[in-house]
C-alpha positions, 0 to 999 in steps of 0.5 A: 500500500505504500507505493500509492502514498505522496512520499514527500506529503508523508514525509512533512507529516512526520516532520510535523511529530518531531516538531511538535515532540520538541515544543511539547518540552519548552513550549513556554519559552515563545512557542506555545500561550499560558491561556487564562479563563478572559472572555475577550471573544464573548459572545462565543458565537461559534461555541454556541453554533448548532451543527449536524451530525448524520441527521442529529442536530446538536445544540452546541460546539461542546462534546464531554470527553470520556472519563473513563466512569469505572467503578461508578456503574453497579457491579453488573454494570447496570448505570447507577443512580450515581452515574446518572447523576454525573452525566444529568449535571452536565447536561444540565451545565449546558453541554451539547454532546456527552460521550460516556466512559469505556463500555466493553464489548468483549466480555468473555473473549478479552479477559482483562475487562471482566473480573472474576463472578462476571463481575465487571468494574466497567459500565455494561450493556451486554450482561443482561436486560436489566441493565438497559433500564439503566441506559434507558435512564441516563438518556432521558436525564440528559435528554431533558436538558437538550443534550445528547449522548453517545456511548463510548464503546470498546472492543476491549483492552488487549495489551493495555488490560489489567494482567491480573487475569492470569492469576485470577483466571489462569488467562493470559491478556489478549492483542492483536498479536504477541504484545507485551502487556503495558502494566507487566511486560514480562507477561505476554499477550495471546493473539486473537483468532480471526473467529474471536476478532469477528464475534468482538465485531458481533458483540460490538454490533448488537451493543450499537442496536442496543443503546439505539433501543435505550434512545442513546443518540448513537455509539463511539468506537474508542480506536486510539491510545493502544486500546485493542481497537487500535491494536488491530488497526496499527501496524506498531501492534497489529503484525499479522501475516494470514488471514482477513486481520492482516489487513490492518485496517479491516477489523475497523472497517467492518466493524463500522460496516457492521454496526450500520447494518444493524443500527441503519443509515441514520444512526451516528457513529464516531470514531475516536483515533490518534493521527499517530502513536508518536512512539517513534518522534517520542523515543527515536534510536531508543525505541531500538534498545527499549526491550518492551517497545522494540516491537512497536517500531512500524506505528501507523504513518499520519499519511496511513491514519488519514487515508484509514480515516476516509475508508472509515467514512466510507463504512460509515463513521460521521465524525472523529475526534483525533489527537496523539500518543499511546499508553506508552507516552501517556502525557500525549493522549492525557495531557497533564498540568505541565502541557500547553494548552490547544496542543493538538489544535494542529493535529485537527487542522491536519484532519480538516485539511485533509477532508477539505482537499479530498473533499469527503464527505459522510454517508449523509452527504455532510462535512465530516466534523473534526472535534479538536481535543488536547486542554481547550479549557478556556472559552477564548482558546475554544473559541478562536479554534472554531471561528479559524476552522481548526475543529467543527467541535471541542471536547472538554473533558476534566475541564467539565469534571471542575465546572459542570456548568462551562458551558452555560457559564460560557454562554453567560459570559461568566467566564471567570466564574469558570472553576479551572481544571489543574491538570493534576490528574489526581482526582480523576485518572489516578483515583480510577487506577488506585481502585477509586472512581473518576473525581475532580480535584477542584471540584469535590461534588464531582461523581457525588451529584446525587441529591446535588443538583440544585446546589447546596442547601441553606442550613435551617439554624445560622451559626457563627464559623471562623475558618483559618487558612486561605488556601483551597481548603480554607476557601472551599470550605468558607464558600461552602458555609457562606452558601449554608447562610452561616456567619463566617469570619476566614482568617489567613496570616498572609496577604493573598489567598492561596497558601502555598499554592503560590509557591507551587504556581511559580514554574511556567508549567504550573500555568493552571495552578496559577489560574486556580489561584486567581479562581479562589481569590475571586471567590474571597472578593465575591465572598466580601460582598455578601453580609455574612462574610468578613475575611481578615488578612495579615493576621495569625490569629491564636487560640485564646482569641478565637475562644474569644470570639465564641464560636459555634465550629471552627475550622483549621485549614493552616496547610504544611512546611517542608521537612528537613533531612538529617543529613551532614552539611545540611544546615548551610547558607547555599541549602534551602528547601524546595519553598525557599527557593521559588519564594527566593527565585534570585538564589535560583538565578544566582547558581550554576550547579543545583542539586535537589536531594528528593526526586518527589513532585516538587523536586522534579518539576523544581528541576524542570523550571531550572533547566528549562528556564534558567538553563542550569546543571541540576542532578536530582537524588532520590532514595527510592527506584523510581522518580515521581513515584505517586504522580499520575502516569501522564504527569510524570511521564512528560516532566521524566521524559523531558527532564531525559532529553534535556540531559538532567541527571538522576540518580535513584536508589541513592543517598547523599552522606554529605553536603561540602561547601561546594559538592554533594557526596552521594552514595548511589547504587551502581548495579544494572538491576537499578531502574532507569530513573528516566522509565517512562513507558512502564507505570509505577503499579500501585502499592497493593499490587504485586508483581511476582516477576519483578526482578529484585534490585541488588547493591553495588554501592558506589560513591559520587561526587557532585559539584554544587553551589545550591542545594534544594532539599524536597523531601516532603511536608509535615501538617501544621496542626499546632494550633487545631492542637491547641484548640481542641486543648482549651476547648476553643469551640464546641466542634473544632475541625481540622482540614486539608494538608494541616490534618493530613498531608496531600493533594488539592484534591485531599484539601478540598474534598475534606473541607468541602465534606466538612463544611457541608455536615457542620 
């Protein structure tokens, strides 16, 4: 097939990958924007622009993007009350087209999807009848408030499924071919026979006739990011030599085919792929000599995804949403807080041009639409994308997980009342891969909708509420008490609201903290209007005067300070905590040679600043094997990945025995068995899952000697509870809470999801 293709057309693509792979790393130094929630385009006349797919009239430009909704539906799968509430309040929030979370349709012949007893920690639609009374359900809650839904289907998980199914049912994961599993490389993945590849297609199908039948407004096959769909449909996994499957493109094609047989002309289909795996422009030579991606090296040309795409309209797909990446550089197609913003707004472009040049059009004789993906966050940012033809349609995903109502606030032109998604990933993917369900770090009434809809109710009794600390958690949980109708009195021994999220927005890459930050002021300056609201700043206010004071509950929100090390040399002028040094960004400037002792967040995108803004030599020390080890995938993944590139040296398993007035002595551990530091394409495994064939580290000690003229120290926080102690001592009130990093050490997402709770039950 590769004779038929425009080489040098080819070839520019590719350039484009490698471009874009360079800039994802420095985009802030000029090549990319730091967007913010302004509303300089308001009225968003093309947001807010009706449009067409197949025969579906959609109210908007909006699309929710799938959040995965694991462990959110039943056991069997049936959608919960819990679920439908999720979705009914984005509808209600003014969203044109919700897509749904993964829904497999390979039970019984992918056995990662399915757990043991049949159970299922995904939605169904193929277990029994009863649990089309569920869908029946979330369609008409969303149907009520002149949304539609489509449901996201997979064929399956292949090698990017959960390898637990080899000890739990002595079965191994399945794949397009031999593949090594993402979680466990050393387990291997069966090839699926061309009898099972064709009843998946099947299931697929009936699933389709079945969501039609529950007045879902049509399906969404999920063909990207290494799921088994794309396995079959990408040349990187896809190495078959016989049979119908061969043809890389022909298990998409008929599937599409399959699914417009049963479910007719009308019924809409879209298609969610990647223009490319990006694992070459991501890896290039070490592709060759990472063993678990040595396989992977003949990924999917653009210039092949994009004549896969046209044959996929010809079978029968109305509309795609297209962006970059795999599981095995999951910062592409989950792009974390340290990504910029629009950043595959090129990508739709590629698409869009490309329809237009060949003009192709759908089975219903419309323009194909391009939803554009990748933080479009930001009205503005959306807006301009639509109004310069690079998308028909943006898909917000988090984004609509921290504000379920975007888009009516959109509408509204209330753009700064927009409560801004972090890109932290905490809440939502890393809480599902923990064994939680999708959530929101900003936005605590996320996945807990039920009841909620019509906002948070007044209390029947006022009482009098003092609230110390304005960080997220101090500030939620004085919004929360204002809208109770309780008398409330925020303290905070600054001048600004924030806490030490100022600190932490001080790199370029922490663009969106920095945007949380403005939100929560704007809460405080919205707060000082109302009567029952006074918030007093530069003042540490002690126990004694707050008992005072008389009142009926308080709350400490007092937040954490970094911990000290008990290292050799380590009380020193040119040593300072990871705090110090961004409230200091001048000693920063100052210094050549940085080394940062504590390879945890802080200290790895500390090094991240240094080296991309500052240019300086940092060497990063951590004790333990793998670098960022409680960071979501994707986040750590870009901050590692680029850190690599940019020639940051990393020492894991080591320790430093001494600091010198101008070295670091470190003790690191020299065996081969020591992980690379710079792994991105193998994820930290939770603390509750074993790995019975990991391979044990072993010691070969070796000293080293570093040069440095600044040493950071990032190794962690400890909670300022003196004074809730001290409250709870004199019995300052009657009910004394304690919350956010003051109670226990964490993220936003711990912060403000216990002072909301707390605020609400007081």
């Amino acid at each position: 097939m590769a004779e038929k293709y425009d080489i040098e057309k080819a070839t520019e693509y590719e350039k484009v990958l490698a471009r874009l792979e360079n800039t994802f790393g420095d985009w802030f130094n000029g090549k990319m924007e730091s967007p913010s929630m302004t509303s300089n385009l308001y009225p968003y006349t093309k947001i807010f622009e009706p449009i067409k797919i197949n025969r579906l009239e959609v109210k908007n430009r909006i699309v929710m993007g799938p959040m995965g909704n694991i462990n959110i539906a039943d056991e069997d799968g049936r959608p919960s009350e819990k679920m439908i509430a999720y979705f009914e309040a984005r509808a209600k929030g003014g969203v044109g087209l919700i897509t749904t979370g993964l829904v497999p349709t390979s039970h019984g012949i992918d056995p990662t999807v399915t757990e043991k007893d049949n159970l299922s920690y995904f939605p169904r639609i193929d277990r029994s009848r009863t649990n089309l009374v569920g869908w029946r359900n979330l369609a008409y809650a969303v149907h009520n408030y002149g949304s539609k839904i489509f449901i996201q289907l997979t064929p399956g998980l292949g090698r990017v499924g959960n390898p637990e199914c080899l000890l739990s049912k002595l079965k191994l994961p399945v794949s397009a071919s031999m593949n090594p599993n993402f979680y466990i490389p050393a387990i291997p993945c069966k090839k699926l026979s061309t009898g099972a590849c064709k009843k998946i297609i099947k299931k697929t199908a009936q699933a389709a006739a079945d969501a039609k039948a529950c007045n879902i407004d049509g399906v969404y096959l999920h063909g990207h990011e290494g799921y088994l769909l794309e396995q079959m449909t990408n040349t990187a996994y896809n190495r078959r030599l016989l049979g119908r499957y061969s043809n890389w493109q022909q298990f998409g094609l008929d599937m599409v085919a399959k699914i417009r047989e049963r479910c007719g002309a009308k019924y809409p289909i879209m298609y969610r792929i990647d223009l490319s795996l990006m694992l070459n422009a991501t890896y290039g030579e070490n592709l060759k000599k990472i063993k678990s991606l040595k396989k992977f090296r003949d990924e999917r040309l653009v210039i092949e995804t994009l004549e896969y795409m046209e044959n996929l309209v010809k079978a029968g797909v109305d509309i795609f949403d297209v962006d970059l990446g795999s599981y095995d550089n999951w910062w592409l197609p989950h792009p974390p807080s340290s990504m910029p913003s629009g950043c595959y707004l090129e990508i739709s472009q590629i698409v869009k041009d490309y329809f237009k040049e060949k003009n192709i059009k759908s089975n219903a004789g419309l323009e194909v639409p391009v939803v554009a993906v990748g933080k479009l966050g930001y009205p503005d940012l959306a807006e301009q994308a639509l109004r310069d033809d690079k998308c028909d349609m943006v898909m917000l995903a988090r984004p609509l997980l921290a504000d379920p109502e975007w888009a009516n606030k959109a509408y509204a032109g209330k753009t700064q009342d927009i409560r801004p998604c972090i890109g932290c990933h905490e809440a939502c993917i890393k809480e599902f891969v923990d064994g939680g369900h999708p959530q929101c770090a900003v936005c605590p009434t996320t996945a807990f909708e039920t009841g909620m809809l019509d906002g948070i109710k007044k209390a029947e009794t006022k009482k009098k509420v003092a609230v110390i600390g304005a960080g997220p958690a101090g500030v939620v949980a004085s919004k929360t008490l204002v809208l109770r109708g309780y008398d409330v009195t925020l303290y905070e021994k600054e001048d600004v609201v924030g806490g030490t999220l100022n600190v932490a927005s001080v790199p370029k890459i922490k663009y969106e903290l920095k945007n949380y930050v403005k939100y929560l002021t704007k809460l405080v300056d919205d707060m000082k209007k109302e009567k029952n609201f006074k918030v007093v700043f530069g003042k540490k206010v002690t126990a004694e005067e707050l008992k005072e004071e008389k009142y009926d509950a308080i709350i400490t929100a007092t937040g954490s300070s970094q911990v000290g090390l008990p290292i050799k040399g380590a009380v020193q002028k040119h040593v300072c905590s990871a705090v110090e040094a961004l409230k200091d960004v001048e000693k920063l400037k100052n210094a050549k040679n940085i080394v940062i002792v504590g390879g945890g967040d802080s200290g790895c995108e500390l090094a991240y600043m240094l080296k991309y803004e500052m240019d300086k030599n940092v060497t990063i020390v951590e004790i333990a094997p793998t670098l960022m080890t409680n960071s979501c995938t994707a986040n750590r993944g870009h901050i590692l990945h680029y850190l690599d590139k940019a020639g940051v040296k990393c020492y894991n398993c080591s320790t430093v025995s001494e600091i010198g007035t101008d070295t670091v002595e470190i003790m690191t551990n020299s065996s081969k068995t020591v992980p690379s530091p710079y792994d991105t394409w193998t994820p930290v495994l939770p603390d509750n899952i074993h790995n019975p064939l990991a391979k044990k580290i072993k010691s070969i000690p070796k000293a080293v000697s570093v040069e440095a003229d600044l040493v950071v120290l990032a190794a962690g926080t400890v909670s300022n509870n003196e004074l809730y102690k001290k409250l709870q001592e004199i019995v300052a009130a009657p009910v004394i809470y304690n919350v956010g990093d003051s109670n226990a050490c964490g993220k936003v997402f711990t912060a403000v999801k216990s002072a909301f709770n707390v605020a609400k039950n007081i």
